[in-house]
C-alpha positions, 0 to 999 in steps of 0.5 A: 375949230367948226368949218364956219369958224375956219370961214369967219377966222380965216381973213385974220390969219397972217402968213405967220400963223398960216405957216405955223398950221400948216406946219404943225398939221404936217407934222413938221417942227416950226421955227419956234423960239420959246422952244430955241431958249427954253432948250438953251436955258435948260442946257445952262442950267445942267451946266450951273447943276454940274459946276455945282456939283462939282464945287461941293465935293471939292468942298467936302474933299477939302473938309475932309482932308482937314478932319484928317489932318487934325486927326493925325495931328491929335495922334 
């Protein structure tokens, strides 16, 4: 932003988006809460992977446990 448009745009920041600036100019990690859900969303869905996971090899355990019995049952 050129130092005339921060002149002409500087009445139409609200203390929000001044904080937010000032914030990010420094460094610091404003309060943001597209981030607080996207890292809420994200954990979710690791939790939806693992249960996922997790059901399928009880399901191929399963499945292998009855190819084993029909196998033993055919001998």
């Amino acid at each position: 932003m050129t130092d005339k448009m921060k002149g002409e745009h500087a009445g139409l920041l609200t203390d929000d988006s001044l904080a937010y600036v000032q914030a990010q100019q420094a460094g610091e990690q404003a309060d943001d809460p597209l981030a607080a859900i996207k890292a809420l969303r994200l954990g979710q869905l690791a939790v939806c992977r693992l249960k996922a996971e997790d059901e399928i090899q009880a399901m191929r355990d399963e499945l292998h446990n009855c190819e084993a019995d029909e196998k033993a049952s055919k001998e």
